[in-house]
PQR file of N, CA, C, O and H, with PARSE charges and radii, in Angstrom:
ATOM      1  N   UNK A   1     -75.881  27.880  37.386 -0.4000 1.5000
ATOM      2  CA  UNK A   1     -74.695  28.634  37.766 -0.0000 2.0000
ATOM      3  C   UNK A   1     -74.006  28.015  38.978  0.5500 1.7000
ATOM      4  O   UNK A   1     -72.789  28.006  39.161 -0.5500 1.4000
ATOM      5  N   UNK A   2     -74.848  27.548  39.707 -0.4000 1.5000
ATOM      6  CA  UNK A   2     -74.341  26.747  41.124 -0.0000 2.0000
ATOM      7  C   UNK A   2     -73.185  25.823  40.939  0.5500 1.7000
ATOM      8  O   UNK A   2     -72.040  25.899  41.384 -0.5500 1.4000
ATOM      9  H   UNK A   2     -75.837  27.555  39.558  0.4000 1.0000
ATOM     10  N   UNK A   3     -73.828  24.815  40.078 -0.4000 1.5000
ATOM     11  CA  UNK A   3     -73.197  23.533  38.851 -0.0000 2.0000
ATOM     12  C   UNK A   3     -72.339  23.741  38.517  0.5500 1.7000
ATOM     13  O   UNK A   3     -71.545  22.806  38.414 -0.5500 1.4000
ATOM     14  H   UNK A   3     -74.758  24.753  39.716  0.4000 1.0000
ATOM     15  N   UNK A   4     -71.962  24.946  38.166 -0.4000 1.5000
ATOM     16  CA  UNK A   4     -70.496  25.488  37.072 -0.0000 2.0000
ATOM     17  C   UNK A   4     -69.657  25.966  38.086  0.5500 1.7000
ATOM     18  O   UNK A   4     -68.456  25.929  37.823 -0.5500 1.4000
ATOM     19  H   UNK A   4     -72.607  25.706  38.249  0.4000 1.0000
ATOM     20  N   UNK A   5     -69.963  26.373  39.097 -0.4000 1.5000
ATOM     21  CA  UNK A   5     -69.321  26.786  40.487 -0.0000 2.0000
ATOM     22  C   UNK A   5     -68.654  25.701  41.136  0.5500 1.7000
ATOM     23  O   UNK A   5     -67.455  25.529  41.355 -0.5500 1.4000
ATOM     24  H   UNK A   5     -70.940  26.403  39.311  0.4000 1.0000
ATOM     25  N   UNK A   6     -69.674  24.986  41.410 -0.4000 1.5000
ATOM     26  CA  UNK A   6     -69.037  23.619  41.970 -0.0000 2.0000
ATOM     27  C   UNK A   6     -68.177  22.657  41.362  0.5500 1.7000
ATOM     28  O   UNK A   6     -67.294  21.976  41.884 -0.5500 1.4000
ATOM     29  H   UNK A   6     -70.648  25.125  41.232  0.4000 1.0000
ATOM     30  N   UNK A   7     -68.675  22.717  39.860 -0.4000 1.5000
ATOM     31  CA  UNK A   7     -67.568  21.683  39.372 -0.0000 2.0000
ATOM     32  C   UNK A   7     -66.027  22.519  38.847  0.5500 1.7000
ATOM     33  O   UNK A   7     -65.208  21.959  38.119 -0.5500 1.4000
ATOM     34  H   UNK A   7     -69.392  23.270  39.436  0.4000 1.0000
ATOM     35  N   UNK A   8     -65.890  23.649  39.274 -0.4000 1.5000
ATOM     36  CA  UNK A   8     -64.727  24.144  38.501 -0.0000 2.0000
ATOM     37  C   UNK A   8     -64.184  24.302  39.992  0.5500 1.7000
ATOM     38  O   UNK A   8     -63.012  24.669  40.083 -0.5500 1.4000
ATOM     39  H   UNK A   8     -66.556  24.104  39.866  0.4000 1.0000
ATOM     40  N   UNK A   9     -64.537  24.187  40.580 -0.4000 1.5000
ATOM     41  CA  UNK A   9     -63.824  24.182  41.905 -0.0000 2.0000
ATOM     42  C   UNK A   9     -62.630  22.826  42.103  0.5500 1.7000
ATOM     43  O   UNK A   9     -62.015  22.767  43.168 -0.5500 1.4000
ATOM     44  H   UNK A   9     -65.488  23.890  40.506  0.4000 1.0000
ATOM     45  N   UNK A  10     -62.407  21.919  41.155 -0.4000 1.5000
ATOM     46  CA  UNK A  10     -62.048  20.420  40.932 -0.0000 2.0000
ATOM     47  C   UNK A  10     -60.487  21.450  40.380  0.5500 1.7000
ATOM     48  O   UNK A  10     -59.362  20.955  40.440 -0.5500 1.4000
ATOM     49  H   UNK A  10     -62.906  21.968  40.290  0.4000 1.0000
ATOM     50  N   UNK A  11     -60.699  22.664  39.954 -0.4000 1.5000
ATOM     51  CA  UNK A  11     -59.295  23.260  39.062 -0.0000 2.0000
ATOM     52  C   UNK A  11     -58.733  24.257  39.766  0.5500 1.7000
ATOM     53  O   UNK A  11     -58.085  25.166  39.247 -0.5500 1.4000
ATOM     54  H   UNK A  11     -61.613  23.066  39.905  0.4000 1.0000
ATOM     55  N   UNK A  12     -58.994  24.116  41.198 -0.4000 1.5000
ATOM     56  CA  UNK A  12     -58.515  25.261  42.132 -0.0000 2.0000
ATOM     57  C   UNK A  12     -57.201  24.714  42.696  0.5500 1.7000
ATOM     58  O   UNK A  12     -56.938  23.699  43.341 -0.5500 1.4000
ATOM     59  H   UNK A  12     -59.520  23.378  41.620  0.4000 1.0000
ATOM     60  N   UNK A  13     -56.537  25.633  42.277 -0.4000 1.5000
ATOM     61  CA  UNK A  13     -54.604  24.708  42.478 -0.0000 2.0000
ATOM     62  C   UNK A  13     -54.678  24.574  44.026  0.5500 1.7000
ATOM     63  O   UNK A  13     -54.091  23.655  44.596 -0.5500 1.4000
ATOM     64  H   UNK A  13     -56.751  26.458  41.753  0.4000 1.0000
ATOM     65  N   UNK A  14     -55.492  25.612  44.776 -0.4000 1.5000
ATOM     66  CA  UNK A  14     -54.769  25.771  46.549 -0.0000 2.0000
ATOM     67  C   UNK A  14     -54.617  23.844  46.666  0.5500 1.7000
ATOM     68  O   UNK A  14     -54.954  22.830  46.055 -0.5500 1.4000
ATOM     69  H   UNK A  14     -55.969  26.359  44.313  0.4000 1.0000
ATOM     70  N   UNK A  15     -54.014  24.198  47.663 -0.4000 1.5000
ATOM     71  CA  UNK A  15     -54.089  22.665  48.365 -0.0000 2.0000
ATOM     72  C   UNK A  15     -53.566  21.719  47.498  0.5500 1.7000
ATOM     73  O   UNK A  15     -53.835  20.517  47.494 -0.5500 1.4000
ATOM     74  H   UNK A  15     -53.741  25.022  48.159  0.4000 1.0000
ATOM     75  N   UNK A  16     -52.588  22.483  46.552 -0.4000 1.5000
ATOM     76  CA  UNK A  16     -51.995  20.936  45.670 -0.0000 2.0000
ATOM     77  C   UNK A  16     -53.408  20.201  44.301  0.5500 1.7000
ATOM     78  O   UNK A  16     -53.492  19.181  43.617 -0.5500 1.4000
ATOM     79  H   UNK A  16     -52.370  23.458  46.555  0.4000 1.0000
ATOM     80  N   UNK A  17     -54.114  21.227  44.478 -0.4000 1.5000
ATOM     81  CA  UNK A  17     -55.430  20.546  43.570 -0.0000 2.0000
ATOM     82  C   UNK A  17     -55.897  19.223  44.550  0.5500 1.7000
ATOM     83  O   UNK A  17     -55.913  18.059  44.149 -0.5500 1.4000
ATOM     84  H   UNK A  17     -54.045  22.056  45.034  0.4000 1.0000
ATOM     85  N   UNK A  18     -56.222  19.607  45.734 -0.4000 1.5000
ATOM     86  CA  UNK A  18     -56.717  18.856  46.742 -0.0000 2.0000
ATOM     87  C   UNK A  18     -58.058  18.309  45.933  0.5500 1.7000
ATOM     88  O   UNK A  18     -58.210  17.096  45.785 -0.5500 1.4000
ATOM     89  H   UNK A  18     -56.210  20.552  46.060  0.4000 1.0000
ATOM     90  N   UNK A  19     -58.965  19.204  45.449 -0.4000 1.5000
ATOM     91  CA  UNK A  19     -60.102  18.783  44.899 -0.0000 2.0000
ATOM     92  C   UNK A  19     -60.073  18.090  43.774  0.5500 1.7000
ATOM     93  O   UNK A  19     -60.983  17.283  43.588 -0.5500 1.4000
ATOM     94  H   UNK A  19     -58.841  20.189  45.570  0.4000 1.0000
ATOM     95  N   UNK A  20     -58.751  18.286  42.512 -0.4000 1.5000
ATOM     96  CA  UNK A  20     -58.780  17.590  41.529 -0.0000 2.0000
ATOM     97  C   UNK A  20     -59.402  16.726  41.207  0.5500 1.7000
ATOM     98  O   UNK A  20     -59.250  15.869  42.077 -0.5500 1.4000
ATOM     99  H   UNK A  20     -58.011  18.942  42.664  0.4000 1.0000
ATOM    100  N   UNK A  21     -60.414  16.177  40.050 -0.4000 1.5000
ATOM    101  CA  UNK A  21     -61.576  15.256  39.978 -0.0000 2.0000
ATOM    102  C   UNK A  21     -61.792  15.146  38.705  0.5500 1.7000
ATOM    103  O   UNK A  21     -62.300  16.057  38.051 -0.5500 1.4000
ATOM    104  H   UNK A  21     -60.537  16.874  39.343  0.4000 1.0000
ATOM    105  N   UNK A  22     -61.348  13.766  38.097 -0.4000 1.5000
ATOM    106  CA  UNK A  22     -61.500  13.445  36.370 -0.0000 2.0000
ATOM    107  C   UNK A  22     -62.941  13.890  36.109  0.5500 1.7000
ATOM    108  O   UNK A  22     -63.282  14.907  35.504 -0.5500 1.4000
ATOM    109  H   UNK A  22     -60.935  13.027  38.628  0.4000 1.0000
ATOM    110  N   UNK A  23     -63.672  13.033  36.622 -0.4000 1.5000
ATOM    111  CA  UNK A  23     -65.089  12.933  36.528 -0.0000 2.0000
ATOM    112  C   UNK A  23     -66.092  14.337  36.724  0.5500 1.7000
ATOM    113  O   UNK A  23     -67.267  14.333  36.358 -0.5500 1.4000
ATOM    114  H   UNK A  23     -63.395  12.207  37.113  0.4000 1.0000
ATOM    115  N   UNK A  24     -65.502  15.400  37.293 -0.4000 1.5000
ATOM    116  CA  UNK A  24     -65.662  16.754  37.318 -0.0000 2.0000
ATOM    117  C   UNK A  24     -65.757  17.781  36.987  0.5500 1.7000
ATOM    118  O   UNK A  24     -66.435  18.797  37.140 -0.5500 1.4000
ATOM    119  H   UNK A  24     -64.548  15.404  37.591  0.4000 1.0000
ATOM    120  N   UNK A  25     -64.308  17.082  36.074 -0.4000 1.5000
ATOM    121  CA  UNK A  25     -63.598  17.945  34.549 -0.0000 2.0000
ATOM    122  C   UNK A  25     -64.312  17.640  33.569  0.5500 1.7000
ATOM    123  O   UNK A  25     -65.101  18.425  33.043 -0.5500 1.4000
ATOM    124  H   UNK A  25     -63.757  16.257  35.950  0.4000 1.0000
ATOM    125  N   UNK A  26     -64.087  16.244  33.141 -0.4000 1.5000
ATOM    126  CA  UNK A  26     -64.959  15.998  32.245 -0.0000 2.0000
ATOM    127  C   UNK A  26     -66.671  15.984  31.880  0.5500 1.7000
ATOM    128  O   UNK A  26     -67.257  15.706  30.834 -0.5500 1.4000
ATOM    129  H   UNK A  26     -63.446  15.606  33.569  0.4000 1.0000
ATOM    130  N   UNK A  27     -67.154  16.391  33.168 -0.4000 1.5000
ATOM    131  CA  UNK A  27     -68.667  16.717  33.408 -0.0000 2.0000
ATOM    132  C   UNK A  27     -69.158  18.541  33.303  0.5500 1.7000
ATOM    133  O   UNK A  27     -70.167  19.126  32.907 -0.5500 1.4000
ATOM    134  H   UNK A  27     -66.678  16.616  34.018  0.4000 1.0000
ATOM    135  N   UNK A  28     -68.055  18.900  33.793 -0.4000 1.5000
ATOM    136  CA  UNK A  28     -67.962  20.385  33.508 -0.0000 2.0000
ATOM    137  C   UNK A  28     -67.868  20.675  31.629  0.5500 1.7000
ATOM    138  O   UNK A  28     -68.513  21.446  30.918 -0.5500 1.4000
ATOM    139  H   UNK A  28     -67.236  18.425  34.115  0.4000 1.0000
ATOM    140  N   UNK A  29     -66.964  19.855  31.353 -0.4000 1.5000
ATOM    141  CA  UNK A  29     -66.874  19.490  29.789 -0.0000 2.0000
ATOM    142  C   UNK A  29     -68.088  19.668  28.814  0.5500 1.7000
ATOM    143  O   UNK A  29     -68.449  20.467  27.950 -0.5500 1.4000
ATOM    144  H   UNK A  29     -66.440  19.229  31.931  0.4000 1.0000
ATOM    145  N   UNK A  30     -68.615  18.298  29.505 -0.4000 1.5000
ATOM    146  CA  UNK A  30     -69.835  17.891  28.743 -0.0000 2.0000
ATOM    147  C   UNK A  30     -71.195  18.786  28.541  0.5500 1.7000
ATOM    148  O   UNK A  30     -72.015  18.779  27.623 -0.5500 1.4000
ATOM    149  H   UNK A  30     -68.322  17.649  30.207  0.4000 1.0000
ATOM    150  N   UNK A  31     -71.115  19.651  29.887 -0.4000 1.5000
ATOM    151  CA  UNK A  31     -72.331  20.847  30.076 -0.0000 2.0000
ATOM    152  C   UNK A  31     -71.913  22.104  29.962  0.5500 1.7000
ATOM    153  O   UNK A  31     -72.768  22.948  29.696 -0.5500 1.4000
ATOM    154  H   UNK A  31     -70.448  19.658  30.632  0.4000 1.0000
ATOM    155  N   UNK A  32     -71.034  22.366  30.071 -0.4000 1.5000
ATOM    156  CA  UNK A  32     -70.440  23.979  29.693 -0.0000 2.0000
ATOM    157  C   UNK A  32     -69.974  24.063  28.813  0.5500 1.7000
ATOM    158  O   UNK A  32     -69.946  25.252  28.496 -0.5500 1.4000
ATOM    159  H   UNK A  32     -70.339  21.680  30.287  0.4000 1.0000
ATOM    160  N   UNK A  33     -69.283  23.138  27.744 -0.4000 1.5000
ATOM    161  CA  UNK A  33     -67.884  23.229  26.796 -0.0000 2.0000
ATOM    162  C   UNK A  33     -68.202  22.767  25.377  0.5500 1.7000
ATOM    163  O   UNK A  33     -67.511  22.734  24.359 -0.5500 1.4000
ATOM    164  H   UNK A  33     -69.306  22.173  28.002  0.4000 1.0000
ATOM    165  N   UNK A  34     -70.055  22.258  25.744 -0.4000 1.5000
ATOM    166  CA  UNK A  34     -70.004  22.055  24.242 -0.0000 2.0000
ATOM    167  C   UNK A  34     -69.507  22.085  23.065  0.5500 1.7000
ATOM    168  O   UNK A  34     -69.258  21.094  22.378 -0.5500 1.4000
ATOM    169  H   UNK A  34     -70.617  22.284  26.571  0.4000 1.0000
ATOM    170  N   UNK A  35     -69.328  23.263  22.756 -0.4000 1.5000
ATOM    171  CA  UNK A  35     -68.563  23.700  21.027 -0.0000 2.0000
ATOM    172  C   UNK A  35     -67.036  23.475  21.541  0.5500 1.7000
ATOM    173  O   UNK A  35     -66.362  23.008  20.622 -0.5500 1.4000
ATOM    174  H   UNK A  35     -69.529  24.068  23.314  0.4000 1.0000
ATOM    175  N   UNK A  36     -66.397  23.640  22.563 -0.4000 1.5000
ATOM    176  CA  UNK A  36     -65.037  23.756  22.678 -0.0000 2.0000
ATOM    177  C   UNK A  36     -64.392  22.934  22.568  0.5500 1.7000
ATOM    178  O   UNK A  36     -63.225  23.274  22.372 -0.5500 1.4000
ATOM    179  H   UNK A  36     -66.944  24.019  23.310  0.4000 1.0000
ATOM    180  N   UNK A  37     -64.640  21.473  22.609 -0.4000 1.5000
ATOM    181  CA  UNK A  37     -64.161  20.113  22.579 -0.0000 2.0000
ATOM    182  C   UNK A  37     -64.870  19.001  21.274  0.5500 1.7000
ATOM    183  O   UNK A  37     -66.099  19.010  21.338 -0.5500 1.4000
ATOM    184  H   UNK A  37     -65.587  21.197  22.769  0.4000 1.0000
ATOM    185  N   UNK A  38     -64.559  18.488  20.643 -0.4000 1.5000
ATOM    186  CA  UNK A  38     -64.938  17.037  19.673 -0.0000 2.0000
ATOM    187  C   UNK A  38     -65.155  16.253  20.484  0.5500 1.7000
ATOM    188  O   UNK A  38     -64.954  16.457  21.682 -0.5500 1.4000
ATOM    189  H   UNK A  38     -63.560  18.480  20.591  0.4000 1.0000
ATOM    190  N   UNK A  39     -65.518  15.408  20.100 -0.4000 1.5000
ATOM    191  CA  UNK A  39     -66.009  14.172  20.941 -0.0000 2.0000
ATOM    192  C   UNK A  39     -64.322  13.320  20.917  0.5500 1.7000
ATOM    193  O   UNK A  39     -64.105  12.674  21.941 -0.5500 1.4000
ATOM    194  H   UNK A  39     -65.681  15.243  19.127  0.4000 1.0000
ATOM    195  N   UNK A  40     -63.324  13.300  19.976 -0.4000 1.5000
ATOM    196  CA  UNK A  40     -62.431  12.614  20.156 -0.0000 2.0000
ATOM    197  C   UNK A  40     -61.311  13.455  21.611  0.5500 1.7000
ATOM    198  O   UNK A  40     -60.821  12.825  22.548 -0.5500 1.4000
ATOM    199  H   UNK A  40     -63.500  13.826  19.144  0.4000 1.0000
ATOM    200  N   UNK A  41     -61.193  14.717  21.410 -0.4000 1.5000
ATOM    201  CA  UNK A  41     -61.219  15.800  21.992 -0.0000 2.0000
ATOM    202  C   UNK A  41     -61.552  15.253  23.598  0.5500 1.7000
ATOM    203  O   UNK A  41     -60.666  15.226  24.452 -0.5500 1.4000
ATOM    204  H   UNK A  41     -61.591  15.229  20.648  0.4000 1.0000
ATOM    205  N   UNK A  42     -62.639  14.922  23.805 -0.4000 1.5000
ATOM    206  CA  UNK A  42     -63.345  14.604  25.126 -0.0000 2.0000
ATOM    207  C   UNK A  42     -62.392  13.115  25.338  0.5500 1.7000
ATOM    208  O   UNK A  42     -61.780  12.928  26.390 -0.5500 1.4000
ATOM    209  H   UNK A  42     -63.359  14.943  23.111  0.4000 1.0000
ATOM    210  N   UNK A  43     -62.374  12.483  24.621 -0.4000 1.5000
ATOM    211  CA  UNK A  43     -61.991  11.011  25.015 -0.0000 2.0000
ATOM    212  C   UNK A  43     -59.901  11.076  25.387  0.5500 1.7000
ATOM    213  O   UNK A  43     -59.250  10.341  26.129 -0.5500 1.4000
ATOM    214  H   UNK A  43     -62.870  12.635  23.767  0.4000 1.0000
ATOM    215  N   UNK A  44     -59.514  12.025  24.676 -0.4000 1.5000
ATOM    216  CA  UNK A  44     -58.209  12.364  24.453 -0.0000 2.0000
ATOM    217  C   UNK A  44     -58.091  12.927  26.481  0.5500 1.7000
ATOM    218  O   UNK A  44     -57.248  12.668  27.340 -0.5500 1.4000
ATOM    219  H   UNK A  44     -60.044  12.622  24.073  0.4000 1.0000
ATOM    220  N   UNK A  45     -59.048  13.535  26.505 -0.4000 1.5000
ATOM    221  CA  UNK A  45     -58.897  14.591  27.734 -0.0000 2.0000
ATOM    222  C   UNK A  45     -58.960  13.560  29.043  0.5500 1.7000
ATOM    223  O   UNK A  45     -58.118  13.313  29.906 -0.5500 1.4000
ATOM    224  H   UNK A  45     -59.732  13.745  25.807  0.4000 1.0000
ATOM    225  N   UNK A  46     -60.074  13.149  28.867 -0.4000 1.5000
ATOM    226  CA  UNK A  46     -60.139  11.762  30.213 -0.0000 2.0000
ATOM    227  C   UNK A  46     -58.873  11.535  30.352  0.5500 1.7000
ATOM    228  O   UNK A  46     -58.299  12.102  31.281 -0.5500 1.4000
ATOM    229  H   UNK A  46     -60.758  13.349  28.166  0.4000 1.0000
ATOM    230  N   UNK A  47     -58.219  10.765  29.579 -0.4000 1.5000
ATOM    231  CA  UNK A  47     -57.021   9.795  29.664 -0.0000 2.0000
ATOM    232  C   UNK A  47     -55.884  10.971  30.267  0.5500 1.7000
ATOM    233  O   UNK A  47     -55.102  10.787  31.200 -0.5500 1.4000
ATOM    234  H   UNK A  47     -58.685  10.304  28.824  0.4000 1.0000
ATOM    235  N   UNK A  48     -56.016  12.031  29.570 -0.4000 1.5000
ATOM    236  CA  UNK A  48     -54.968  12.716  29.958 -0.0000 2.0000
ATOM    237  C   UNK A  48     -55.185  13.440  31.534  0.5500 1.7000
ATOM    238  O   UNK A  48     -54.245  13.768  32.257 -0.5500 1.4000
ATOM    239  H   UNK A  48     -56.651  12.180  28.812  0.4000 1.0000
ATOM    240  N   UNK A  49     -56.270  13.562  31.790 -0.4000 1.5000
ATOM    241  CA  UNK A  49     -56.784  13.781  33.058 -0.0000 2.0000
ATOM    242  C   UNK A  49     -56.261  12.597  34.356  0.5500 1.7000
ATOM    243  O   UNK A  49     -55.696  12.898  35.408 -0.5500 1.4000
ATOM    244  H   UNK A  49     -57.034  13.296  31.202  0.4000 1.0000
ATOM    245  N   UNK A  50     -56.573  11.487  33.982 -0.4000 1.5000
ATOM    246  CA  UNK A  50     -56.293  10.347  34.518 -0.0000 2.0000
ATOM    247  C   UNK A  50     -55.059  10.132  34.484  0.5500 1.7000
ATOM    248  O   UNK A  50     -54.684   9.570  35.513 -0.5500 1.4000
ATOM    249  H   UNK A  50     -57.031  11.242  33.128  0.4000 1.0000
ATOM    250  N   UNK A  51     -53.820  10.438  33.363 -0.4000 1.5000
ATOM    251  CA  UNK A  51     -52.771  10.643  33.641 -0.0000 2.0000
ATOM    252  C   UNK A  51     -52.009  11.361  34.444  0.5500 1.7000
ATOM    253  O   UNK A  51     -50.957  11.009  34.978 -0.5500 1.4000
ATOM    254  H   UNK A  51     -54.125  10.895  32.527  0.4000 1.0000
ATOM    255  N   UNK A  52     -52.568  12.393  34.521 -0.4000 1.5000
ATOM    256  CA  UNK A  52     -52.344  13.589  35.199 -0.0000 2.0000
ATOM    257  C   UNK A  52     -52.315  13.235  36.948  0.5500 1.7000
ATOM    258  O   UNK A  52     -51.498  13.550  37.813 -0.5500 1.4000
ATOM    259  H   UNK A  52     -53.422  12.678  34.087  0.4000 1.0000
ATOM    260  N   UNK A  53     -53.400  12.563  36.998 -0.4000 1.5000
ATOM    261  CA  UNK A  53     -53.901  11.966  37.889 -0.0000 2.0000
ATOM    262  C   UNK A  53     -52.991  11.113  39.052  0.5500 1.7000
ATOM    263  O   UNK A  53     -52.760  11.388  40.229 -0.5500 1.4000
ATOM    264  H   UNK A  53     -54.064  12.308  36.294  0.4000 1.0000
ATOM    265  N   UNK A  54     -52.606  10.039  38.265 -0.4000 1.5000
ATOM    266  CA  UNK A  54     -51.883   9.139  38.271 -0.0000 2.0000
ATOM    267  C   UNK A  54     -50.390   9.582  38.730  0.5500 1.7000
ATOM    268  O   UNK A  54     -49.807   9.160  39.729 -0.5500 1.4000
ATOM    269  H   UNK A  54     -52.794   9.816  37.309  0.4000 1.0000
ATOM    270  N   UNK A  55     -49.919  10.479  37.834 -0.4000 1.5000
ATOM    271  CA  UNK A  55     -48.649  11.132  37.987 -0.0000 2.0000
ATOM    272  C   UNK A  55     -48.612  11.728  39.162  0.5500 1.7000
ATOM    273  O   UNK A  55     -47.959  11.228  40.078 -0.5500 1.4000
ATOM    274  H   UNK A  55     -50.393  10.822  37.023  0.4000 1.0000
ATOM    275  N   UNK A  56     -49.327  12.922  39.324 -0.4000 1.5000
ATOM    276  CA  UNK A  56     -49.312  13.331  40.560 -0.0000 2.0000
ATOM    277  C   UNK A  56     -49.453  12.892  42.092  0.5500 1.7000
ATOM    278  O   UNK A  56     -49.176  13.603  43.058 -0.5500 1.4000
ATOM    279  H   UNK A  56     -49.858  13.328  38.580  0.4000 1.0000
ATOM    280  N   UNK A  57     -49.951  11.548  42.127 -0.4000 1.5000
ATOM    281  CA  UNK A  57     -50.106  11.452  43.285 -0.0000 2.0000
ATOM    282  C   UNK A  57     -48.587  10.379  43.300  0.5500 1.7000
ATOM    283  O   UNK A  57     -48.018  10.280  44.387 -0.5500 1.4000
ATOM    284  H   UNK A  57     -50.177  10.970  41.342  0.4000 1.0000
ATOM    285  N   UNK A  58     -48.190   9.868  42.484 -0.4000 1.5000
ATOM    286  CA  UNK A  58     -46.932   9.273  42.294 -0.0000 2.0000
ATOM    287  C   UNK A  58     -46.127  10.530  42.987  0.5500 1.7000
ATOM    288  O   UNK A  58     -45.472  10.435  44.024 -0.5500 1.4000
ATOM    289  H   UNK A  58     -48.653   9.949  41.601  0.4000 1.0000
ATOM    290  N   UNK A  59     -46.268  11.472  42.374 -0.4000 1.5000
ATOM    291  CA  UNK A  59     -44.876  12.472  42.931 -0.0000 2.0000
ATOM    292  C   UNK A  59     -45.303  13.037  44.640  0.5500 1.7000
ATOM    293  O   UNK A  59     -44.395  13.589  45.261 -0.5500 1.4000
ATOM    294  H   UNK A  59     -46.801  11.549  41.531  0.4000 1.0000
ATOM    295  N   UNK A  60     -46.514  12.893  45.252 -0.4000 1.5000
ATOM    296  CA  UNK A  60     -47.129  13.245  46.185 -0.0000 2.0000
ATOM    297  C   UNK A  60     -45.870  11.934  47.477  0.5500 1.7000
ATOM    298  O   UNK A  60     -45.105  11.962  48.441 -0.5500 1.4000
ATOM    299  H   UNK A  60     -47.252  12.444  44.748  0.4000 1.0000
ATOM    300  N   UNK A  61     -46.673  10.790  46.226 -0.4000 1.5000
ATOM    301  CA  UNK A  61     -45.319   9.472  47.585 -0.0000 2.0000
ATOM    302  C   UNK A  61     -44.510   9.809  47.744  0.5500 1.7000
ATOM    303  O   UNK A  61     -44.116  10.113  48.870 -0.5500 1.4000
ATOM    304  H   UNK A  61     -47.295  10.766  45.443  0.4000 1.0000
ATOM    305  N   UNK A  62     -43.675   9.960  46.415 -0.4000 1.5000
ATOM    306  CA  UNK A  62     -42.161  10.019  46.551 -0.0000 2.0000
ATOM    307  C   UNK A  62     -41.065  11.323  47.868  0.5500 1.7000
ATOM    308  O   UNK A  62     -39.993  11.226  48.465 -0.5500 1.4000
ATOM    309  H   UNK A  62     -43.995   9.714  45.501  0.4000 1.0000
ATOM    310  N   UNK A  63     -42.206  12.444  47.749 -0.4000 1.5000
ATOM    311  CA  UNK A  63     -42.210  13.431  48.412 -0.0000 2.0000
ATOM    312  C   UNK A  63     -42.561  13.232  49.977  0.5500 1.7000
ATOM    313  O   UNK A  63     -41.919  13.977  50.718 -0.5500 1.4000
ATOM    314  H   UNK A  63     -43.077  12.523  47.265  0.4000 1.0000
ATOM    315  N   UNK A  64     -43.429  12.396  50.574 -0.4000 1.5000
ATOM    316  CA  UNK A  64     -44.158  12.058  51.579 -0.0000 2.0000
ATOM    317  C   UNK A  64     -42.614  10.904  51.936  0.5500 1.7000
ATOM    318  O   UNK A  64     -41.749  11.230  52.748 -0.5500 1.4000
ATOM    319  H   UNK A  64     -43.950  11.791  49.972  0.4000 1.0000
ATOM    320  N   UNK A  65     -42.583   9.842  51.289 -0.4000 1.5000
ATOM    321  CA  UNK A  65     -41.897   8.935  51.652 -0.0000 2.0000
ATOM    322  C   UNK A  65     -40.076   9.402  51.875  0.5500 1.7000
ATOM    323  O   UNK A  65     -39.238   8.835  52.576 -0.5500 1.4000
ATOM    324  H   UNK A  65     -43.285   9.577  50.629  0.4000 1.0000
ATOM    325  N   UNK A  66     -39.942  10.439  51.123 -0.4000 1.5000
ATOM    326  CA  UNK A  66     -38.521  10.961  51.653 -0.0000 2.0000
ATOM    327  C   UNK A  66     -38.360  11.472  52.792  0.5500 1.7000
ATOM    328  O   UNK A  66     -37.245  11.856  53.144 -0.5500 1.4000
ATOM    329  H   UNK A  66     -40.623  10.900  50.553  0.4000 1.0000
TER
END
């Protein structure tokens, strides 16, 4: 229960998703979400995680640098 605490804490918006964490999500995935995801499902999600990722801290510069 600790485990599931800690890693969903990676989806807590405060702070801009300060904690946000691919590797977090997708580990929370792998041990809690069994039936809820396919394995293509899982591989689809990374990327889009990592996109997500990616994007956001792009819009974080653009915002910082204005």
């Amino acid at each position: 229960m600790i485990e599931l605490r800690k890693l969903s804490t990676t989806l807590d918006p405060r702070n801009s998703y300060k904690l946000f964490n691919v590797e977090d999500i997708c580990l929370l995935v792998d041990k809690f979400y069994l039936e809820d995801f396919s394995d293509q499902e899982k591989i689809h999600l990374r990327f889009q995680l990592q996109h997500y990722e990616f994007q956001s801290s792009k819009v974080k510069e653009y915002v910082i640098d204005c």
